[in-house]
VOPAGU-2260 file (C-alpha; in pm, 1 decimal, decimal comma):
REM VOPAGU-2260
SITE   aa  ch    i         X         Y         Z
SITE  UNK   A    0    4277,7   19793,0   15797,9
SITE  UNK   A    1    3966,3   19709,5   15994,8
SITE  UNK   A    2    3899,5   20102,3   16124,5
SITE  UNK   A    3    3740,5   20102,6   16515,0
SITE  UNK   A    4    3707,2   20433,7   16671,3
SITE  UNK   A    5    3811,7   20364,3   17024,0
SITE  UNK   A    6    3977,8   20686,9   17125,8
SITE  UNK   A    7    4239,7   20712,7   17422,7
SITE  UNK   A    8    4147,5   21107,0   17515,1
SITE  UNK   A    9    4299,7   21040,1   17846,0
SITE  UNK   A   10    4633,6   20956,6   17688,0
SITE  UNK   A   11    4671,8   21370,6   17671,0
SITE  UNK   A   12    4737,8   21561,0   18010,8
SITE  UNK   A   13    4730,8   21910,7   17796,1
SITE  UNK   A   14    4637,1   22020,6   17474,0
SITE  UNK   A   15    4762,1   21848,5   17199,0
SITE  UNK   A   16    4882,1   22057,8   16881,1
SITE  UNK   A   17    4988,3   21977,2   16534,4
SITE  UNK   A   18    5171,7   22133,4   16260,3
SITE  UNK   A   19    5046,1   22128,5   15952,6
SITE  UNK   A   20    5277,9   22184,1   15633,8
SITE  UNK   A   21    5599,9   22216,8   15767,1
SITE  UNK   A   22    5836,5   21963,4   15931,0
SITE  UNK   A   23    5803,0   21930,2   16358,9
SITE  UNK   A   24    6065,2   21715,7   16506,9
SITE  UNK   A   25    5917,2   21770,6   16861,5
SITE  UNK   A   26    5909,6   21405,8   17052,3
SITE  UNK   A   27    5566,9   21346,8   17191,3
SITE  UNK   A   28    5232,9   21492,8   16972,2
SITE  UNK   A   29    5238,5   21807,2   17087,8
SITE  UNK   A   30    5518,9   21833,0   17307,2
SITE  UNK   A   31    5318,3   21805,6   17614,9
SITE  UNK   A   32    5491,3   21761,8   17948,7
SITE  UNK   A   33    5434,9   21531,5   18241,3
SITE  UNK   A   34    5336,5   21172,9   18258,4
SITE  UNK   A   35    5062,9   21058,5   18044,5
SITE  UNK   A   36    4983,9   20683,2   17927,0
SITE  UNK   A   37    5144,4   20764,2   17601,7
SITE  UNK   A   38    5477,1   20827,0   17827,5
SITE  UNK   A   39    5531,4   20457,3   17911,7
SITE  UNK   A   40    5881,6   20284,8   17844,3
SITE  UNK   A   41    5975,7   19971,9   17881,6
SITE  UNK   A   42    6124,9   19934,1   18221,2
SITE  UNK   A   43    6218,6   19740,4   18485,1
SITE  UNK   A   44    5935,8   19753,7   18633,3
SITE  UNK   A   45    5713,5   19611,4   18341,9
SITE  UNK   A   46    5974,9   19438,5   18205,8
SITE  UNK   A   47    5846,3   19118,6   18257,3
SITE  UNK   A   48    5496,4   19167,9   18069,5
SITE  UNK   A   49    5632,2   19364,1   17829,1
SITE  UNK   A   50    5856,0   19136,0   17686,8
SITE  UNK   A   51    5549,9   18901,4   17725,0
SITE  UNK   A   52    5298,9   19107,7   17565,2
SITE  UNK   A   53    5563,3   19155,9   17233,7
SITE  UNK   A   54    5544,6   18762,2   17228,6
SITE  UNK   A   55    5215,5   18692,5   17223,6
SITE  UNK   A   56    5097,3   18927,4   17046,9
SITE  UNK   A   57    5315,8   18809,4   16748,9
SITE  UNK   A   58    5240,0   18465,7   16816,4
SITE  UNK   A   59    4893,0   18536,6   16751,4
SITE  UNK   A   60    4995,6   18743,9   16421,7
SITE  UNK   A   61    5204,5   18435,7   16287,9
SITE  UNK   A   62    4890,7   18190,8   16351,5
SITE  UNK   A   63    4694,5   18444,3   16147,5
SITE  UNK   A   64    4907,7   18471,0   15848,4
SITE  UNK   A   65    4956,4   18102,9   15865,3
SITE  UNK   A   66    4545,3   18079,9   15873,2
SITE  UNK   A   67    4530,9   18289,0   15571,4
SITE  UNK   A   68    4797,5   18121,6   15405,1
SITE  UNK   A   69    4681,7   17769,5   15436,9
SITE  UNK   A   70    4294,0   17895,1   15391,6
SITE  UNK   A   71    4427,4   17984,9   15031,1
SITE  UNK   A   72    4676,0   17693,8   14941,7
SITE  UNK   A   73    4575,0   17400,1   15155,4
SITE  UNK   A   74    4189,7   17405,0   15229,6
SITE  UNK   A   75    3959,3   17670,2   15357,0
SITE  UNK   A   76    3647,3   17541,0   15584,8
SITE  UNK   A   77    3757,3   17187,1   15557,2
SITE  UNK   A   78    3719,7   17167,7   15168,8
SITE  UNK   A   79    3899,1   17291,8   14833,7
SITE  UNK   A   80    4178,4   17599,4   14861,8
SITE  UNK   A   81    4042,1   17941,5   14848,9
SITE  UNK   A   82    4289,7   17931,5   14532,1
SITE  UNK   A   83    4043,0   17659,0   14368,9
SITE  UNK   A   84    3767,0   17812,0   14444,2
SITE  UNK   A   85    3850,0   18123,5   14290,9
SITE  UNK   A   86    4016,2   17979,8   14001,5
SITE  UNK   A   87    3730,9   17748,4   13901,9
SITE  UNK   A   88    3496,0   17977,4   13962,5
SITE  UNK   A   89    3138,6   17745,5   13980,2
SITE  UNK   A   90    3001,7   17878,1   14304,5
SITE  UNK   A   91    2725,7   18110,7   14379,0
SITE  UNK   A   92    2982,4   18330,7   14487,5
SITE  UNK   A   93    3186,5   18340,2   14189,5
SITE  UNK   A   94    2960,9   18215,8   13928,0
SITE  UNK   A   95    3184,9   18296,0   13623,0
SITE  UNK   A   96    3499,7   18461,4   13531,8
SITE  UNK   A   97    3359,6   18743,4   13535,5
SITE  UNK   A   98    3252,9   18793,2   13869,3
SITE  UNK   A   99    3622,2   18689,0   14003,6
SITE  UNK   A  100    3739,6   18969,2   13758,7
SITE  UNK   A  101    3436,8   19157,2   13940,9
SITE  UNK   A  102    3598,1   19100,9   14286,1
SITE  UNK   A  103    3964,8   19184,5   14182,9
SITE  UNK   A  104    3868,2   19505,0   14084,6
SITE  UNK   A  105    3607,0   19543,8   14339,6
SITE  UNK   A  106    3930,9   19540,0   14603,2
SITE  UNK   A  107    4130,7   19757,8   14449,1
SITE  UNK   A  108    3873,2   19994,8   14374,0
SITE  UNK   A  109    3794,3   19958,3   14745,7
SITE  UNK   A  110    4140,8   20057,2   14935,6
SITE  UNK   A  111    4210,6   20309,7   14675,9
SITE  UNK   A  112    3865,2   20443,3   14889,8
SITE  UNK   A  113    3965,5   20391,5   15152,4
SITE  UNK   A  114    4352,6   20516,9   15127,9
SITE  UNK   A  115    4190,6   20851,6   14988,7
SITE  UNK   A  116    3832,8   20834,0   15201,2
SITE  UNK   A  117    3936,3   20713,3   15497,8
SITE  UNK   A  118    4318,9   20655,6   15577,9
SITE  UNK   A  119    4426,8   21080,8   15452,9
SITE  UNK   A  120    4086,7   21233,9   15518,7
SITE  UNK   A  121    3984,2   21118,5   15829,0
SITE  UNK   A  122    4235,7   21232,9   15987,7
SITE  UNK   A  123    4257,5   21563,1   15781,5
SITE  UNK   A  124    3839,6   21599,2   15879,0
SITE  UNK   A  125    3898,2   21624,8   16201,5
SITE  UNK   A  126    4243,7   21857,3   16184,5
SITE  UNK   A  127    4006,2   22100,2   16006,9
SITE  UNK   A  128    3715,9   22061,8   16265,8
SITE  UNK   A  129    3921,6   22134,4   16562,7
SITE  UNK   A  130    3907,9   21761,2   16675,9
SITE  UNK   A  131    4318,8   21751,1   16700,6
SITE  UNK   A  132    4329,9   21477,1   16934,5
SITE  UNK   A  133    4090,3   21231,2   16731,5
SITE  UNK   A  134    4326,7   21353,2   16423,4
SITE  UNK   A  135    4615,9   21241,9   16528,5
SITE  UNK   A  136    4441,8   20902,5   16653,9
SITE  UNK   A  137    4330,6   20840,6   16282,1
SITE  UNK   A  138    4624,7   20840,7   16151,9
SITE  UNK   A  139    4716,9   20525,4   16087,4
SITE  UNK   A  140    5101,7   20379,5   16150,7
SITE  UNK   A  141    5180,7   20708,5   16328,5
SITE  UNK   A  142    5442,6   20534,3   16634,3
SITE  UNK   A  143    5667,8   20382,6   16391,3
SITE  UNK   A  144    5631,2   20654,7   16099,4
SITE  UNK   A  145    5536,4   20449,5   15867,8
SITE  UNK   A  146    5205,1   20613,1   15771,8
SITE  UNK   A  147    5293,2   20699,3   15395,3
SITE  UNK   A  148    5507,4   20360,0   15333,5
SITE  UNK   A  149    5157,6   20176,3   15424,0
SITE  UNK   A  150    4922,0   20444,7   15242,8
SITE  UNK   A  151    5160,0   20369,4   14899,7
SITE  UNK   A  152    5199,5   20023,6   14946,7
SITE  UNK   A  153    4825,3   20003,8   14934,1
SITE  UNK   A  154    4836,4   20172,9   14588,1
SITE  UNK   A  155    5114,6   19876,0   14483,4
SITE  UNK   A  156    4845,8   19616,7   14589,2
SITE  UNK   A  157    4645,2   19761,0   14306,5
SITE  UNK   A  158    4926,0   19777,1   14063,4
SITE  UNK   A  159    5011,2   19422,9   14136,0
SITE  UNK   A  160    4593,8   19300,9   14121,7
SITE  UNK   A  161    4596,0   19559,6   13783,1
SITE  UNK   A  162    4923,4   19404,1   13647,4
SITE  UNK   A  163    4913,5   18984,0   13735,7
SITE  UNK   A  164    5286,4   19040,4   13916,6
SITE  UNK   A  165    5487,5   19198,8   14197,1
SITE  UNK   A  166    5802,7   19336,2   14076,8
SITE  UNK   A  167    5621,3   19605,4   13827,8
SITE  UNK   A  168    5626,4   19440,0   13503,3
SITE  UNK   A  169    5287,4   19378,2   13341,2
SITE  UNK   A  170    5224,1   19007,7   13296,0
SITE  UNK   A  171    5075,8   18874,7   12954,1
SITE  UNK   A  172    4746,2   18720,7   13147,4
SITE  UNK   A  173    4682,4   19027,4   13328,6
SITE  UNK   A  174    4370,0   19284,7   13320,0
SITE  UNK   A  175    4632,4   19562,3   13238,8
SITE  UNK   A  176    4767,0   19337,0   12900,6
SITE  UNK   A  177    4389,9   19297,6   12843,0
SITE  UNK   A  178    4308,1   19641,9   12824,1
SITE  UNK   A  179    4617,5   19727,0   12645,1
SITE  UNK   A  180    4505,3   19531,0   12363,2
SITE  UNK   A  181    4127,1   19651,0   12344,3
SITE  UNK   A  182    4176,7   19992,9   12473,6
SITE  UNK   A  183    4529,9   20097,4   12513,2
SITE  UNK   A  184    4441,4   20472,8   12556,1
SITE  UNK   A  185    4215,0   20330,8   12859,7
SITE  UNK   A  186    4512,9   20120,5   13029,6
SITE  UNK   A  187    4736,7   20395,2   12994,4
SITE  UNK   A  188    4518,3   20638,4   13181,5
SITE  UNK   A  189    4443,7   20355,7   13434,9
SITE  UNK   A  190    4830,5   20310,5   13506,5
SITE  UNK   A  191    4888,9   20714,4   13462,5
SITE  UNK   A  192    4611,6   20706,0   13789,9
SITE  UNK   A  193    4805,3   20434,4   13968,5
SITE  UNK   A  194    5154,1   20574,7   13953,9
SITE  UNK   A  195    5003,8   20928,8   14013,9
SITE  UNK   A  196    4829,5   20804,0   14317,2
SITE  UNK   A  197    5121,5   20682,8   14467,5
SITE  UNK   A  198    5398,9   20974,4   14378,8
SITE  UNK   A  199    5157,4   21198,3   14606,9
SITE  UNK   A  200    5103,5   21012,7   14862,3
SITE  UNK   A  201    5482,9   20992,3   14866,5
SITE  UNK   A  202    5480,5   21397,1   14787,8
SITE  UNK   A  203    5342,8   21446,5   15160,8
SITE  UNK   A  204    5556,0   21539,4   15421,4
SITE  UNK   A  205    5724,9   21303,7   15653,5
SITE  UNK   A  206    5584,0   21205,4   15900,4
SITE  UNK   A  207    5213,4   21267,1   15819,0
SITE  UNK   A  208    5090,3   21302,2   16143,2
SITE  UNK   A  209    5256,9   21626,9   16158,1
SITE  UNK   A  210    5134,1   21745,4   15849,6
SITE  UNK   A  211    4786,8   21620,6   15828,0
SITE  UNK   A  212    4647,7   21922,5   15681,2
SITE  UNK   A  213    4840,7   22041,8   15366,5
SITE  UNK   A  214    4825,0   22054,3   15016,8
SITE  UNK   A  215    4997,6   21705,6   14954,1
SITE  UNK   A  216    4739,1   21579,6   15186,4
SITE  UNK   A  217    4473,3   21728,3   14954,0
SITE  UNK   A  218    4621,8   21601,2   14606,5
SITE  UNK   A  219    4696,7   21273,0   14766,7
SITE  UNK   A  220    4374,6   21235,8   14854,4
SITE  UNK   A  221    4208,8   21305,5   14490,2
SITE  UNK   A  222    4472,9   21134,3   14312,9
SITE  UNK   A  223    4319,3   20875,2   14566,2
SITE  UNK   A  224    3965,2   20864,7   14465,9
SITE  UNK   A  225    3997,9   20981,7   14115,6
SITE  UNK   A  226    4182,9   20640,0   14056,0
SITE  UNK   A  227    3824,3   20464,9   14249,6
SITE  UNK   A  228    3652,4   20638,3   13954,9
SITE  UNK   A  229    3880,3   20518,6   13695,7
SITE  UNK   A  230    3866,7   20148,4   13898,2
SITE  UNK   A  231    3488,7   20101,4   13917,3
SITE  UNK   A  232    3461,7   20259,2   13532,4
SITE  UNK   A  233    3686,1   19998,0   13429,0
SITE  UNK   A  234    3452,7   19726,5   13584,0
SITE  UNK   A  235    3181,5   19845,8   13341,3
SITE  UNK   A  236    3373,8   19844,7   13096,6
SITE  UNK   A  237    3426,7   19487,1   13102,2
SITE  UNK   A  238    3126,2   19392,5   13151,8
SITE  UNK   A  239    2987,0   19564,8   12846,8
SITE  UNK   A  240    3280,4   19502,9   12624,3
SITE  UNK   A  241    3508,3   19181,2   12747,1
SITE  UNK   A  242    3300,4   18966,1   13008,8
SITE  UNK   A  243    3304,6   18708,0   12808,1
SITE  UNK   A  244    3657,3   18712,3   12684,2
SITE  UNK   A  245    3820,9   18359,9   12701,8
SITE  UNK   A  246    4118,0   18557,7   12835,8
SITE  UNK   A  247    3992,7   18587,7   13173,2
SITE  UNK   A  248    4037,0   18291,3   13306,0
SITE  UNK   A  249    4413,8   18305,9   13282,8
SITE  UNK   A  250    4405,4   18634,9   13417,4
SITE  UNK   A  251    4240,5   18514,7   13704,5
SITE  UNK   A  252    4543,6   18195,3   13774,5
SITE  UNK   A  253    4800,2   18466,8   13668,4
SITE  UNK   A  254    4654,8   18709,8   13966,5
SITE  UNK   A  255    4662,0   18380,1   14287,1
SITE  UNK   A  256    4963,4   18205,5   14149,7
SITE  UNK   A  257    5154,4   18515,1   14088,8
SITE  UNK   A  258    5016,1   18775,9   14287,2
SITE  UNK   A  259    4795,4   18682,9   14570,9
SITE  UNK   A  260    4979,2   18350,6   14671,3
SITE  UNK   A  261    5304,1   18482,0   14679,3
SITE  UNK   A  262    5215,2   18780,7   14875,3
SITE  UNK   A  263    5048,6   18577,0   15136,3
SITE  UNK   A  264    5370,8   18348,8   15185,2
SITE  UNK   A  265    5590,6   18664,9   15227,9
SITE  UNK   A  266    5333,5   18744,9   15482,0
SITE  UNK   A  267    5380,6   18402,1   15650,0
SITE  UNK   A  268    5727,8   18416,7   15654,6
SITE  UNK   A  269    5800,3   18716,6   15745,0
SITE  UNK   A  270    5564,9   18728,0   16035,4
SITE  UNK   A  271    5717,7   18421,6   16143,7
SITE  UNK   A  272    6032,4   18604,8   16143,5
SITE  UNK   A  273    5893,4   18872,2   16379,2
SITE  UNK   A  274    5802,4   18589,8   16608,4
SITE  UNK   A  275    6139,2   18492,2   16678,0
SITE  UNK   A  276    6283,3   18838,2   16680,3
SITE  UNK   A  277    6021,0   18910,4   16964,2
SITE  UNK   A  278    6104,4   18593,3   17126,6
SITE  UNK   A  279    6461,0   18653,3   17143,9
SITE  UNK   A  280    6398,9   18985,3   17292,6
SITE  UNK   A  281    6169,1   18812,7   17582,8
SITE  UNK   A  282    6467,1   18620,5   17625,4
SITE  UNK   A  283    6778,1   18884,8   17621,2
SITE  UNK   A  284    6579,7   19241,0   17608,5
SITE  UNK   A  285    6814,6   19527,1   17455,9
SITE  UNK   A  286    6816,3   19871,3   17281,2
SITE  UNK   A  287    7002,1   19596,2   16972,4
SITE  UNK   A  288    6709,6   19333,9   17031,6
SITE  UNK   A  289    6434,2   19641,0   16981,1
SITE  UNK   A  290    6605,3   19730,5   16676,8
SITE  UNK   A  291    6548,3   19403,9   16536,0
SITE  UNK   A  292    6204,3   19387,3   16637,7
SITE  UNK   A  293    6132,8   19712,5   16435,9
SITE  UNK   A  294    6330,5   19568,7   16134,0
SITE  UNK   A  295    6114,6   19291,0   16155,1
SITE  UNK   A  296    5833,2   19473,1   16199,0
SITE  UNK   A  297    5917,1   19616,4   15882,4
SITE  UNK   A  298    5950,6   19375,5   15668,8
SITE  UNK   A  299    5676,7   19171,7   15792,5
SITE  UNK   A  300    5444,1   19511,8   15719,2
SITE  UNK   A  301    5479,7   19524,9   15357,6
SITE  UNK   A  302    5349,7   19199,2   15243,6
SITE  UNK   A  303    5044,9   19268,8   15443,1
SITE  UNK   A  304    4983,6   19632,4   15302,5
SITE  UNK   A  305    5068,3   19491,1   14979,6
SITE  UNK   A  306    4732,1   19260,6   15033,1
SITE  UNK   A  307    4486,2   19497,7   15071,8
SITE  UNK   A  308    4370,7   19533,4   14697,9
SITE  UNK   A  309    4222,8   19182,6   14795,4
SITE  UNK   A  310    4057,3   19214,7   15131,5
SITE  UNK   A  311    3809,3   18925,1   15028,2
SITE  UNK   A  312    3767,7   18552,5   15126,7
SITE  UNK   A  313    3914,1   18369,3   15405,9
SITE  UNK   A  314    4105,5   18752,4   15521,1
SITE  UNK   A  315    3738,5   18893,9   15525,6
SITE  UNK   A  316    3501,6   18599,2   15676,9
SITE  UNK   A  317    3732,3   18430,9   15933,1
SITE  UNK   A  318    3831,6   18797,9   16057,6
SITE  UNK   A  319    4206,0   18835,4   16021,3
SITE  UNK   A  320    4174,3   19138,8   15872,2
SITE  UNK   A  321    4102,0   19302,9   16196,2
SITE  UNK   A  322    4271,5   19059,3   16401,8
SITE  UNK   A  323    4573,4   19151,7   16238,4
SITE  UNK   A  324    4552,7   19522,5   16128,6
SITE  UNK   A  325    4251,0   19701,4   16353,4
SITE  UNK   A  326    4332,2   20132,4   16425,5
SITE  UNK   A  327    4311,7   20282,6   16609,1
SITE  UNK   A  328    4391,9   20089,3   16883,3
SITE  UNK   A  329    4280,5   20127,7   17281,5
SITE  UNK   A  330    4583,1   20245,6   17431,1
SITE  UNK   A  331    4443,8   20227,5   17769,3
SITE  UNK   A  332    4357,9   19862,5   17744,0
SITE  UNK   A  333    4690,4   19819,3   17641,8
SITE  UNK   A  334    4881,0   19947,5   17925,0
SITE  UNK   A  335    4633,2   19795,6   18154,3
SITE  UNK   A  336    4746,7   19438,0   18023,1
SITE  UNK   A  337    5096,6   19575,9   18059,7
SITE  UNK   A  338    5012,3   19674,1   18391,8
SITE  UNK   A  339    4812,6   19358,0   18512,7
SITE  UNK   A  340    4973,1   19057,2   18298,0
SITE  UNK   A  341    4600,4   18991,7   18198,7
SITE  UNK   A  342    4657,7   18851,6   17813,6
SITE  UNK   A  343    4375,4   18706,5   17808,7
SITE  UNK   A  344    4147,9   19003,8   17707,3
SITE  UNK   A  345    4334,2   18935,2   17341,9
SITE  UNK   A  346    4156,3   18621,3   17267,1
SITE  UNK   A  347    3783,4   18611,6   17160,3
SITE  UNK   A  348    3581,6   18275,1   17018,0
SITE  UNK   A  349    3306,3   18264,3   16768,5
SITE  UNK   A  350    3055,9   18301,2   17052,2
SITE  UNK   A  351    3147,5   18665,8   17179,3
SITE  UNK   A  352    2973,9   18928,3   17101,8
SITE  UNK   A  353    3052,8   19177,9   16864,3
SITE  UNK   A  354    3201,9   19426,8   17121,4
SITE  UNK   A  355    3358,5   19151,0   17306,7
SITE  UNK   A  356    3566,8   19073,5   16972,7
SITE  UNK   A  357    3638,4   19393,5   16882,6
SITE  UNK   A  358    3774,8   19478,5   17218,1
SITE  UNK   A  359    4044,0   19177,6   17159,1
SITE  UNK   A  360    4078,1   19288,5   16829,9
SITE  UNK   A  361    4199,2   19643,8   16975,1
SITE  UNK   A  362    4493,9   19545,7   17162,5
SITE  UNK   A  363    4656,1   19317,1   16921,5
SITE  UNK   A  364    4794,3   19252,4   16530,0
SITE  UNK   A  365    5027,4   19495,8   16395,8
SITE  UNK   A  366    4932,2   19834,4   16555,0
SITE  UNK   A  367    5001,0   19708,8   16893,1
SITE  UNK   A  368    5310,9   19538,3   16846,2
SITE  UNK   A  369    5403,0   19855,6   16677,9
SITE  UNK   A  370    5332,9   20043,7   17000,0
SITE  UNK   A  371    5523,3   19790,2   17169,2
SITE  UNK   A  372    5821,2   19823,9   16986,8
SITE  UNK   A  373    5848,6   20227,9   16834,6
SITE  UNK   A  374    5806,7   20557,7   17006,5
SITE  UNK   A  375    5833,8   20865,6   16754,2
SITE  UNK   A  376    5970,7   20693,8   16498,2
SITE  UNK   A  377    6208,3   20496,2   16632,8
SITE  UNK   A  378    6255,6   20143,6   16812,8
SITE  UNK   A  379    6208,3   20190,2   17166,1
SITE  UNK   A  380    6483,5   20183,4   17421,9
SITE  UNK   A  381    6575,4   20007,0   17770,1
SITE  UNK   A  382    6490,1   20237,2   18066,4
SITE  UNK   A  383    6625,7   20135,1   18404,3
């Protein structure tokens, strides 16, 4: 998640209140009254660039995971797969095995940060300063509910990275199996952290922005970070004790045949999916054709959040990261392309600057097709 800080305050006619640590089923955040740009339905009215905006917007996603895909399989800047690259290991980047052991647990060491740093306490920062509005803004995933599926799939990412697989089984050529066998009281403390961090992010109440600020919150947070410790002690533990270990290098085909690779084509796949669910809606719109949109917007979620344990390479230096997964978004750009049928202020080139880029960035990937398609948790509905 690429984290901007463009806040829609004018979204909010009135004052904006949250519960915190007990369940509120109230529609809008904050049950305010009246019509506000968070108010907005499809309709007949913007039917047209609606459906439109859905479209392109996950055209552009399926191009991205495509990108990423091919970057890692096929050739990334016109030469070798990221995959080889990583793999053999001879470049100034990746000098050994080692360093690509380095990097592996470099990214998971980094979202479990950032799930515990960033994703839970920014949010919960400003709850407790009074900032209610920016809180609920932070919070990640919030229109479709899905805040703590994405928060705990980013712990699986590291489970996967830790463990060389995806269905929870520890592979043979995997760091975990490699710790196991030099330090078994170590692994077990590093998996004990894992599968901790996880059960309390699940442990928070549903949906989290309407419980920002509670004690889940709080232990979901530390399990968060305390598993960062364990992460970035583990890298020095290597080093010291294993970074030499002719193991390594079979880790490291184990974790992009079996892990990264695999991931990457669900992504693909599924986003392509999406696609064509948001293309048949352009082309028959319906409370049924929403519905699929948000299944597919499901499915096509989990690979990605899955990834984020290894945010590095082609993701990080062509951009998709952000193309595909910036929050908060700007809302009011948003409905102004709804509103004008302008699409083009979603496209950027290598020679914008920085603000021109992240302004595209802002009203497209995942988040905004998510605020396309859901509205308090639900898939949106036809309103005449």
């Amino acid at each position: 998640m690429k984290k901007i800080y463009l806040f829609a305050i004018s979204l909010f006619a009135g004052v904006l209140v949250l519960t915190s640590c007990k369940d509120d089923n109230e529609k809008n955040p904050g049950g305010q009254t009246g019509t506000n740009l968070y108010d907005i339905d499809y309709s007949s009215a913007n039917a047209q660039n609606w459906g439109e905006y859905m479209l392109r917007v996950s055209a552009l996603l399926k191009n991205d995971a495509q990108t990423l895909y091919d970057d890692w399989v096929t050739s990334y800047n016109g030469g070798a797969p990221f995959s080889a690259i990583f793999k053999t290991h001879n470049t100034s980047a990746y000098p050994s095995a080692f360093s690509c052991i380095e990097q592996i647990l470099d990214g998971c060491a980094d979202i479990a940060n950032e799930v515990g740093d960033a994703k839970i306490k920014d949010p919960y920062d400003y709850y407790v300063s009074g900032d209610v509005t920016k809180a609920l803004y932070a919070v990640e995933s919030w229109y479709s509910w899905h805040s703590r599926e994405d928060y705990s799939n980013n712990i699986i990412s590291i489970r996967n990275a830790y463990y060389g697989t995806r269905d929870g089984s520890v592979s043979p050529n995997s760091i975990s199996a490699l710790i196991s066998a030099n330090d078994a009281a170590r692994d077990a403390d590093i998996v004990a952290a894992i599968t901790g961090a996880y059960n309390k992010i699940l442990a928070i109440p549903q949906p989290f922005r309407n419980h920002i600020v509670c004690a889940e919150s709080e232990e979901a947070m530390e399990a968060c970070l305390a598993l960062e410790v364990k992460l970035d002690n583990l890298k020095s533990y290597i080093r010291t004790n294993l970074s030499q270990d002719p193991k390594l290098d079979a880790i490291i085909t184990t974790y992009v045949d079996d892990v990264v690779i695999p991931t990457y084509a669900d992504l693909k796949d599924r986003t392509a999916a999406l696609y064509n669910a948001c293309a048949a809606f352009k082309s028959a719109p319906g409370n049924q054709a929403f519905e699929e949109c948000a299944d597919k917007w499901m499915l096509a979620r989990t690979p990605w959040e899955t990834s984020e344990a290894f945010l590095f390479g082609p993701v990080d230096s062509e951009g998709l990261d952000p193309n595909m997964d910036s929050w908060p978004l700007d809302q009011v750009a948003i409905v102004n392309i709804l509103t004008s049928g302008d699409f083009s202020d979603m496209d950027w080139s290598a020679g914008d600057s920085e603000a021109e880029i992240t302004a595209a960035q802002n009203v497209r990937g995942f988040h905004t097709l998510e605020f396309l398609i859901f509205k308090n948790g639900n898939p949106r509905s036809i309103n005449n």
